[in-house]
Each structure stands twice: as C-alpha cells, then as structure tokens.
MARRO-368444 format. One record per residue: residue in three letters; x, z, y of N, C-alpha, C in turn. Coordinates in steps of 0.001 Angstrom, whole numbers, plus 500000, padded with zeros to 6 digits. Each point is the difference from the previous one (the first is absolute). Layout:
<atoms>
ALAXZYXZYXZY;...
</atoms>
This chain:
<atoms>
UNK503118699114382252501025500129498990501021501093500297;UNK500271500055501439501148501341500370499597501251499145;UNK498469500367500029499891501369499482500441499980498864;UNK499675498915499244499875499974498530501251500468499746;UNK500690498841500629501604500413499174500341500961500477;UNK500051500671501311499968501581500162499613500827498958;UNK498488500117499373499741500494499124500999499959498799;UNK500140499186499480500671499051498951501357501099499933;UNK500584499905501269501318500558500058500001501614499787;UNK498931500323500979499786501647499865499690499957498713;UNK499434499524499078499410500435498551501347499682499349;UNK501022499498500025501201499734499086500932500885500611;UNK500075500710501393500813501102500226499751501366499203;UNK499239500089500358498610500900499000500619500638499051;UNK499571498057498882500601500346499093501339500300499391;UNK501029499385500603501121500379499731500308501629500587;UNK499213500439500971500276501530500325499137500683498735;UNK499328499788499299499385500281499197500914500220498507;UNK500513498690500120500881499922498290501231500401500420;UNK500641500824500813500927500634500431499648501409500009;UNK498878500482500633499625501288499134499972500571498882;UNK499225499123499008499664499520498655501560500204498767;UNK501201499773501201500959499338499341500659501526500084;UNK499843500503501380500860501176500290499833501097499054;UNK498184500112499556498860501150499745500746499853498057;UNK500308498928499544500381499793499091501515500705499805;UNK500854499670500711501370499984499970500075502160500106;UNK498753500552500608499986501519500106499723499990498774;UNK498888499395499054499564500721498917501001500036498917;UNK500660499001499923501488499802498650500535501084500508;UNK500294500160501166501674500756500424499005501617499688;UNK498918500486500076498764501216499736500613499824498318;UNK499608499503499197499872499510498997501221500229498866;UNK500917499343500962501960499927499616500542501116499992;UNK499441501329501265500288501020500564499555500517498824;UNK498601500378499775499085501088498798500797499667498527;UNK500400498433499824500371499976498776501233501028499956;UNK501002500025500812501408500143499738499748501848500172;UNK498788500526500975500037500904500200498981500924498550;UNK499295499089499304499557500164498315501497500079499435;UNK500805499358499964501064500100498824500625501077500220;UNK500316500216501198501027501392500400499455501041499414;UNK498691499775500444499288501373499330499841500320498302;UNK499398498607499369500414499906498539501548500517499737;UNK501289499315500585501362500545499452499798501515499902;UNK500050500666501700499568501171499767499011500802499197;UNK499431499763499620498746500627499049500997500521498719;UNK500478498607499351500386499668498903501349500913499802;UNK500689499992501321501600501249499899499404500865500087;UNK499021500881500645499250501275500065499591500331498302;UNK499555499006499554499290500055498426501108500129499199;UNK501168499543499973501194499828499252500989501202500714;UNK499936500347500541500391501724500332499754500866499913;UNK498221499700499710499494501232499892499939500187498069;UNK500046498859499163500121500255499066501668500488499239;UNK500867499806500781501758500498500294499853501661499750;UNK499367500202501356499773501126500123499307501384498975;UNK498471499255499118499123500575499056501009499561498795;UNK500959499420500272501102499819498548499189499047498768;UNK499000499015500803499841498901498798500692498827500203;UNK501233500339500948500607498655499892501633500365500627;UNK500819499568498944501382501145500191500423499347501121;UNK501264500804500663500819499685501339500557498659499667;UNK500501500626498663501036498625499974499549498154499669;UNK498816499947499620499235499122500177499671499420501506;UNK499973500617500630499914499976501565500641499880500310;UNK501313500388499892501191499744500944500462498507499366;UNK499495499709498893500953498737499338498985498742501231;UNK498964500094500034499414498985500736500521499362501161;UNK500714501167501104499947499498501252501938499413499406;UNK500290500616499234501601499347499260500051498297499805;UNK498423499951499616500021498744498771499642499150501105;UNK498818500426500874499185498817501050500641499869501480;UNK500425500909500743500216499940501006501291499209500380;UNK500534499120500635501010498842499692500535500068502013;UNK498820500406500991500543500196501455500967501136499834;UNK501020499899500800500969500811500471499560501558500453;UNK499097499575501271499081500718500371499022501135499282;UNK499381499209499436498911500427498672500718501244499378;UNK501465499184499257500730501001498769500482501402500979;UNK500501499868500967500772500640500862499090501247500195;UNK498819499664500058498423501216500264499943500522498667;UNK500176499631499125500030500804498744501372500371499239;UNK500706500193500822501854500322500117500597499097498832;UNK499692498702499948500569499360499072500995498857500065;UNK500999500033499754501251498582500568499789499374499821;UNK500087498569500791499449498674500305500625499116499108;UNK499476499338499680499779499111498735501122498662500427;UNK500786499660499366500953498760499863499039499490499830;UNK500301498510500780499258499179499992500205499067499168;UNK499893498990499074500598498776499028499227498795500195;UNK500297499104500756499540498832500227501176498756499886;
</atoms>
C-alpha cells in the first residue's frame, strides 16, 4: 500500500503543478490579448486623425469644423490645454 499512496500523491502533485501552469499559460494569453487589443485601438485612433487631417489639409473638410470638435469633446484639463484651450468650469 506505501507505493500506492506514494503514487497517489506524486500523481496529485503532478497535477496541481500541472493546473498551475495551465493557469499561468492562460493568465499570458489575456494580458497578449489585452495588450494587442489596446495596441489595435491606438492604432485605429491614429489612422482615423491621420485620415481627418489629411482631408483638412486637401480642403474637404474646413478648419473650423475641426477645431469645434476638440472645443465640444475634450472635458480633461490636460487634453484642452494640448489644443490651447481653457479649462472648462466644472458644474456639478
């Protein structure tokens, strides 16, 4: 009987070294995954300001249309401040 449960034990160390791999090999692929997504969007935003500048530029889409956007959406301090614009009162 000693071996057995020897066995017994080595096969349940095993496995728990096993579903701890399993667990780790997982926890790389989201954070792979989480990484590509966020590093897809950056690239979509960018695409999309490149496309919307470059049509600024060929004059199918006036300045002042453009400039009203980052007026209307941008609400960080930060944000407005990069597009020389005074920071927004807050009303809560």
């Amino acid at each position: 009987m000693p071996k057995l449960d020897q066995k017994i034990i080595a096969l349940e160390e095993r496995l728990q070294r096993l579903k701890q791999q399993h667990k780790q090999s997982e926890a790389r692929r989201r954070t792979r995954e989480s990484r590509r997504s966020r590093h897809d969007e950056a690239r979509r935003r960018d695409l999309v300001g490149a496309v919307v500048l470059a049509r600024v530029e060929q004059g199918l889409l006036e300045k002042s249309v453009l400039r009203g956007w980052p007026e209307a959406g941008l609400t960080d301090v930060e944000d407005r401040a990069l597009f020389g614009l005074p920071a927004r009162l807050r009303l809560e």
